[in-house]
N, C-alpha and C positions, 0 to 999 in steps of 0.2 A: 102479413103484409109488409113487415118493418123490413124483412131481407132481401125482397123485391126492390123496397124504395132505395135502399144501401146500393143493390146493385145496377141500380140504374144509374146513381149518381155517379156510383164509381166508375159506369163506363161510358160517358158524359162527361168527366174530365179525364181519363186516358185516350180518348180519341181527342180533348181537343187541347191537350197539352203539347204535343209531339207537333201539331199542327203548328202553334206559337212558336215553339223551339224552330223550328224549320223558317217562318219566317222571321227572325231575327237572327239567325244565317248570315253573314256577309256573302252574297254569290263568289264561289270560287270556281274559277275552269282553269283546265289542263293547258299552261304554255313551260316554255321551258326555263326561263326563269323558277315555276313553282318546283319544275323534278330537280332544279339543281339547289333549290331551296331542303328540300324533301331528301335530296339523296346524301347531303351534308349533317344531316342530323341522322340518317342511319350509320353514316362513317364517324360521327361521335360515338353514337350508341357501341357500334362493332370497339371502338378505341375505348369503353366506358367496360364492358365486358373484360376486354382483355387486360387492362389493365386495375381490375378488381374495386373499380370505382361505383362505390354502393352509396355514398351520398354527396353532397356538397352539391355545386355547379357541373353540370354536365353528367351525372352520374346516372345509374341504371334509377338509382331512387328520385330521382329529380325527373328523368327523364320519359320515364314511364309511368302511362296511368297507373290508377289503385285501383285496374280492373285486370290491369296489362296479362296478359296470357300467350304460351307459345304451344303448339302442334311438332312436336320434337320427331325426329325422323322415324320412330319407332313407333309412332301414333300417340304417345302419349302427353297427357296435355298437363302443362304448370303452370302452376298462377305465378305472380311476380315475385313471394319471397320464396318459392322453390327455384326458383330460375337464379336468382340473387344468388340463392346458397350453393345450385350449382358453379355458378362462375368465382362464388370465395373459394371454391373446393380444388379448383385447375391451379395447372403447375404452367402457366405460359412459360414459353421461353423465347425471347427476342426474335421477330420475323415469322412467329407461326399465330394462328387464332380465323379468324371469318376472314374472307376478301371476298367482299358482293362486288360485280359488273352487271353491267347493261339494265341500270335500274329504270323503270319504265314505268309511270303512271297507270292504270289503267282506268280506276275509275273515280269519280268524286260525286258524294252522295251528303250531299250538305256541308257539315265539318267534321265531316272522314272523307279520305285517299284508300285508296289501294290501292299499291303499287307491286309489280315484280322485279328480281334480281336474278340471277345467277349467281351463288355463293360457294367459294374454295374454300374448306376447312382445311390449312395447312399446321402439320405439325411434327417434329422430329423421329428420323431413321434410327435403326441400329445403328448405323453409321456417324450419326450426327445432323447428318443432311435435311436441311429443311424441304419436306417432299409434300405434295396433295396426298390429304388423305380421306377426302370426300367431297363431292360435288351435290350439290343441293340446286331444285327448283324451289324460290320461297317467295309466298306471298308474303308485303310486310301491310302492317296496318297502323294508318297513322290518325291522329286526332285533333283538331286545334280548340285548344282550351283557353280561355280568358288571353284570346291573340297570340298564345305561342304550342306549335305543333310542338305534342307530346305523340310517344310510340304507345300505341295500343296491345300488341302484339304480333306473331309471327306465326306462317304455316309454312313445317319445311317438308322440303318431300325431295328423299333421295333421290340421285340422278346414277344409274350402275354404268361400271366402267365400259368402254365399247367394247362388242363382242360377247358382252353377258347378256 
């Protein structure tokens, strides 16, 4: 009888914890003010990457939950210090790394966003030339934690070149 009583209680406060959480919410909706709030913190994030900022103010560790996760173009998924260690591992070179446009809200489900982007992975020729070398569709996901949006993660999904 004891694992009956256990599991009732246990599902007695998961239904009504979520419910609490939700109303102590600030209501947030979609104006543009919030996508230019939101899209400023993904252009730190993208400048936080590239320039291999793993802690302090503004940094991938600051910046990103301790859930944070990305959907990498290949399908494969990494939690925050794989993703970290991929961005200690890059060789930038001035003018190449993300360029997201046309970032766009779409939805807000208490205190989470998701938004979409358009992202150019630019990065160096045989030549030298700083050239695109991938287009990405990517959801991003955002969080707001004790009043400041943190990133959640990212799902990127190849965009092939026209004609393929």
């Amino acid at each position: 009888m004891k694992p009956l009583w256990v599991l009732i209680v246990c599902s007695a406060i998961g239904i009504s914890l979520p419910v609490r959480a939700q109303q102590k919410n600030e209501k947030i909706t979609i104006t543009p003010a919030l996508e230019k709030e939101l899209y400023a913190v993904e252009l730190k994030w993208m400048k936080a990457e590239h320039d291999k900022k793993s802690s302090g103010p503004e940094s991938m560790g600051e910046m990103w939950t301790d859930d944070f996760f990305d959907v990498l173009p290949g399908g494969k998924v990494v939690n925050k210090q794989e993703m970290m260690d991929m961005m200690m591992k890059a060789d930038p070179k001035p003018g190449t790394g993300a360029f997201p446009v046309d970032f766009k809200i779409r939805a807000v489900y208490g205190n989470v966003v998701l938004a979409t982007d358009h992202t150019t992975i630019k990065g160096v020729d045989g030549s030298g030339n700083i050239v695109p070398v991938r287009e990405m569709g990517v959801l991003r996901m955002f969080v707001r934690e004790n009043g400041k949006w943190r990133v959640a993660g990212a799902g990127l999904v190849p965009i092939p070149p026209p004609g393929k």
